[in-house]
N, C-alpha and C positions, 0 to 999 in steps of 0.2 A: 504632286504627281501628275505628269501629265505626257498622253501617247498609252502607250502598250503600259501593262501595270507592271509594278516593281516587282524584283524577285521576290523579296517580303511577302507582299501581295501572295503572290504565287504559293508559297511556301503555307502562307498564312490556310489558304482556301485550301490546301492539300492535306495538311492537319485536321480540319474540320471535316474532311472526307467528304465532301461537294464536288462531285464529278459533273463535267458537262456543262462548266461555267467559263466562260471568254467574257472578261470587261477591257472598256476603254474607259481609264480615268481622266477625267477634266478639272481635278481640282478636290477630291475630296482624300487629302492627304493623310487623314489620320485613322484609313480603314484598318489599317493594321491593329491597331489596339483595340478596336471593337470586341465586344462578347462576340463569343458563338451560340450557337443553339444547337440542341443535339438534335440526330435523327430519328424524325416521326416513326411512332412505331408501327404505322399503316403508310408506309409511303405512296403518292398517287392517288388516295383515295378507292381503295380497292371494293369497298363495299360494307367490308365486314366490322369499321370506323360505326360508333353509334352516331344516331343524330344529334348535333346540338340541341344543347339546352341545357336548362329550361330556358323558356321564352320569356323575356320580361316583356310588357307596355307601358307607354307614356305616352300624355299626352304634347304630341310637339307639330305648333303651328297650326296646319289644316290637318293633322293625322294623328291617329293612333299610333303609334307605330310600334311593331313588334324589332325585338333586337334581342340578340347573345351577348352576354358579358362574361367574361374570363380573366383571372388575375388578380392582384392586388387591387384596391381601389386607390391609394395613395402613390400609384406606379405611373409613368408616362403611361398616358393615355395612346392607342393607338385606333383608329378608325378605320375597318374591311368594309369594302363598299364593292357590290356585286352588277355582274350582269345581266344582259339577255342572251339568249335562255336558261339562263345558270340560278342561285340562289342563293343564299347564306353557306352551302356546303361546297362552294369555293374553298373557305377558310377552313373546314372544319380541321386538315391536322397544321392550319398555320397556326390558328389561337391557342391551339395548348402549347405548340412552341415557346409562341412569344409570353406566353402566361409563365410559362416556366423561365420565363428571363425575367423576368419578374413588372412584365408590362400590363395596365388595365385595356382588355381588348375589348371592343365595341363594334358589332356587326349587325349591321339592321338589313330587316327587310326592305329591299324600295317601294315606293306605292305602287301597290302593283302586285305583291308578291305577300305570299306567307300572310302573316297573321298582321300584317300593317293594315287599314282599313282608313275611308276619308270622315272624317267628324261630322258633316254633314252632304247629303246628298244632292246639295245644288251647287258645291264646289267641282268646279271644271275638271275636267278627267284630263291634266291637260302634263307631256312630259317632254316640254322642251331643258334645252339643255342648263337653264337658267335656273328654273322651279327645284329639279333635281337637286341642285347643291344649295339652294337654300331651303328644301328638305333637310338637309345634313346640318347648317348652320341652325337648325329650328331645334332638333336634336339633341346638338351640343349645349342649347343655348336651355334647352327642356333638364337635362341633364348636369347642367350648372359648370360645363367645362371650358374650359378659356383658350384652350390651344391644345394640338394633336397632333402627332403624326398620320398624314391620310395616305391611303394606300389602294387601291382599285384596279381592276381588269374591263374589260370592253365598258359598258355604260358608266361602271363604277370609277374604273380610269379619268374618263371627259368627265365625270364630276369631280373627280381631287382634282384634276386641271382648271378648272373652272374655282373652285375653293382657292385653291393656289393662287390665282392670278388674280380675283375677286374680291378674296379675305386673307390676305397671306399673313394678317395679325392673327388671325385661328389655327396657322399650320406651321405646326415647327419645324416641317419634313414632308416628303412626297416622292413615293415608292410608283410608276405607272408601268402598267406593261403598254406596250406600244408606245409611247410615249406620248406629243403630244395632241392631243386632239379634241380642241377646239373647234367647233366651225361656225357657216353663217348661210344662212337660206341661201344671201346672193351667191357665193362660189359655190355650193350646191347646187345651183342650176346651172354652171358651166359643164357642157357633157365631157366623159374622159373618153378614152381608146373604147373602142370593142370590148377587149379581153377586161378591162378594168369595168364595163358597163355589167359584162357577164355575170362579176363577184356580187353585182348587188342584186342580182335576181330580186330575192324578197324584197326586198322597200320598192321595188315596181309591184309586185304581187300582192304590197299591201296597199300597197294608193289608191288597189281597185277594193271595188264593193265585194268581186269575187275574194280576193285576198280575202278580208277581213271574216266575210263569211266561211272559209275555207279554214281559217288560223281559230276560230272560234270551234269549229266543228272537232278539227285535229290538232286539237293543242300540243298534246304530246306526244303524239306522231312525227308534227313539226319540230319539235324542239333536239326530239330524239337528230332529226337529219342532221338539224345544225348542230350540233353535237359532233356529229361524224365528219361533216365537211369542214369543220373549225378545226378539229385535233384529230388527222387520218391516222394517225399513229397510237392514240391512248386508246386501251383496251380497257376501258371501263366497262362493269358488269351491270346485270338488269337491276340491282338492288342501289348499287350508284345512281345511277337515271330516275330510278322512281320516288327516291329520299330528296332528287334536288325536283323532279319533276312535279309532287304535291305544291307546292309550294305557287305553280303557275294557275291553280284551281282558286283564284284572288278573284272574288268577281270583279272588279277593276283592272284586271293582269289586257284581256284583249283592245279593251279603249287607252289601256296607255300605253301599249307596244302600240299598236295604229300610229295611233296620236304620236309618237314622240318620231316615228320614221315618215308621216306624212309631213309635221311639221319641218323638218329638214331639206326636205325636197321645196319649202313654201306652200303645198298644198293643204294645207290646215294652220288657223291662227292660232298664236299663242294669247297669254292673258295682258293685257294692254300695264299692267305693274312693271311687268319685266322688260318692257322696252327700254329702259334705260340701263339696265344690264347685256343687254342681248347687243345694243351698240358698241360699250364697249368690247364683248368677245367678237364682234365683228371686226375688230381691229387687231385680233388676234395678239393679245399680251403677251409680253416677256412674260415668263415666273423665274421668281428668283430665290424661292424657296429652296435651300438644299433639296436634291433628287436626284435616285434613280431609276432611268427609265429599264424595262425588262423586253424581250423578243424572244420566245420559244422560234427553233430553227426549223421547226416543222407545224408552224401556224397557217392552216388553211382558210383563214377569214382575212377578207382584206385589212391591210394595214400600212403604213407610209413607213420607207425606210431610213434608218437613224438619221443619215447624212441632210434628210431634210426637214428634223425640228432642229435637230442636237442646239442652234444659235436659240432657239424658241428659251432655253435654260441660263440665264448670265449669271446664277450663285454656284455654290460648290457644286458638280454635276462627276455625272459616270455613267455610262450606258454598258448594258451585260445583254450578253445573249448565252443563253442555255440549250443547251444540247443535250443531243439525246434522243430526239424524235418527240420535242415537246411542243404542244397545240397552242391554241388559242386560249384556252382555261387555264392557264400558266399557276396559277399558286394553287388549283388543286392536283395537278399534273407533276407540279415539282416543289412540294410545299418547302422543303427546306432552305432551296436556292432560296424563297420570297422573304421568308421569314427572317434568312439573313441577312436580306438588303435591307429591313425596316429596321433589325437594327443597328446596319451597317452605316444606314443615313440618320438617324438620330444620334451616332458620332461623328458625324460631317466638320 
């Protein structure tokens, strides 16, 4: 399949009652036969969704780390891997989806977040883009799992990217909203336009002393804004906010948001291990991992548009954008579109 998708296609997504989806296939021809997944019975995450759980811990690498499991344990493994300012209740009505497809869902806290915590307190508070994913690889490796489908939005996203292109013997598949986004200090310090300087307000506001003292003080004051400027369209309620907003009360949560937006800019060093990972994503890898990438049509946080990774992808590939008036938070905004690409690309 390849261009505009087939009638099939069409036919197929119209069945499943999936309003609000445009894909461009590039190769993954056998979507048609995929499962479907039915519709969340809280779609959007209105609030009135419980929280995940229970929390399990393990011990994996330099962390604790607190994680949701959902599903079969003998089912493909899937890995939700979350954002800033967002939390594990991203996923909350993707994992009963795919649980009910009969998939083992895996959603952890990042360090940083929730109940993840660091093993010892002389390890670097440090969250460049390298650490992140082998965070996940420490995980899986904690966990006893040999390969996944990884699946991520804003931070979570650049970490399946980086898993993908890094360890693509651990990823059987790779679901990203935005697509790709890898970077590297050096083309981070190339300035863009004005208007594109404007979207980063904050990673200026935290390279200062005032930022970070200001983001420590209003943590969820801040997070709440960027909430609203990321998805101007989701009407998420206070009970929403506050189930994902606990969760940023990590005492780790302010040194590694700092840390991981100074380290991009260059203004903070990472840990001298990951230098030889950090060269290679500075040469910005193919992945060749089947994937698809995702694009809500009313995402208000910066983002690059398709036409300039879609080559970034040389295995079966497909980019979808969803409508609707859907944000930045893309799989808790429209769990069912996400839910169906994961397991739309694990029949690639």
């Amino acid at each position: 399949m390849k261009g505009l998708m087939s009638k099939r296609r069409r036919s197929f997504l119209r069945t499943l009652g999936i309003g609000g989806l445009a894909a461009t296939g590039l190769g993954l021809s056998r979507m048609a036969e995929a499962r479907s997944v039915p519709a969340p019975a809280v779609a959007g995450s209105t609030g009135k969704a419980a929280a995940m759980g229970p929390i399990r811990q393990v011990h994996a690498g330099v962390l604790d780390v607190g994680y949701h499991e959902a599903g079969p344990r003998e089912g493909q493994v899937v890995l939700l891997l979350h954002g800033w300012p967002y939390d594990i209740h991203s996923y909350t009505d993707v994992a009963p989806l795919l649980a009910s497809a009969g998939y083992r869902v895996v959603t952890p806290y990042l360090r940083g977040y929730g109940t993840t915590r660091f093993l010892s307190d002389a390890t670097p508070r440090n969250a460049q883009q390298a650490v992140l994913a082998a965070d996940a690889i420490a995980l899986l490796d904690a966990l006893k799992i040999e390969k996944a489908i990884v699946a991520g939005c804003d931070w979570g996203a650049r970490t399946a990217n980086v898993l993908a292109a890094l360890w693509p013997e651990r990823c059987k598949a790779m679901v990203s909203v935005s697509g790709y986004l890898i970077g590297s200090q050096e083309l981070n310090r190339m300035p863009l336009s004005p208007a594109a300087e404007q979207q980063w307000w904050y990673q200026y506001y935290f390279a200062t002393e005032r930022g970070r003292s200001g983001y420590e003080q209003h943590t969820h004051d801040f997070a709440r804004l960027i909430w609203t400027l990321a998805s101007p369209q989701w009407r998420f309620d206070n009970a929403t906010f506050e189930r994902s907003a606990s969760a940023l009360d990590n005492p780790d949560h302010v040194s590694i948001t700092i840390h991981n937006y100074r380290w991009r800019l260059g203004l903070a060093e990472g840990e001298p291990d990951y230098d030889p990972l950090e060269r290679k994503l500075a040469a910005f890898p193919a992945i060749g991992v089947p994937t698809i990438t995702m694009e809500g049509d009313a995402n208000g946080a910066p983002h690059p548009e398709p036409a300039v990774y879609a080559k970034k992808f040389i295995g079966a590939y497909e980019h979808r954008l969803i409508t609707g008036g859907i944000g930045h938070n893309l799989p808790q905004e429209a769990p069912q579109a996400f839910a169906q690409a994961v397991v739309d690309v694990d029949h690639a």
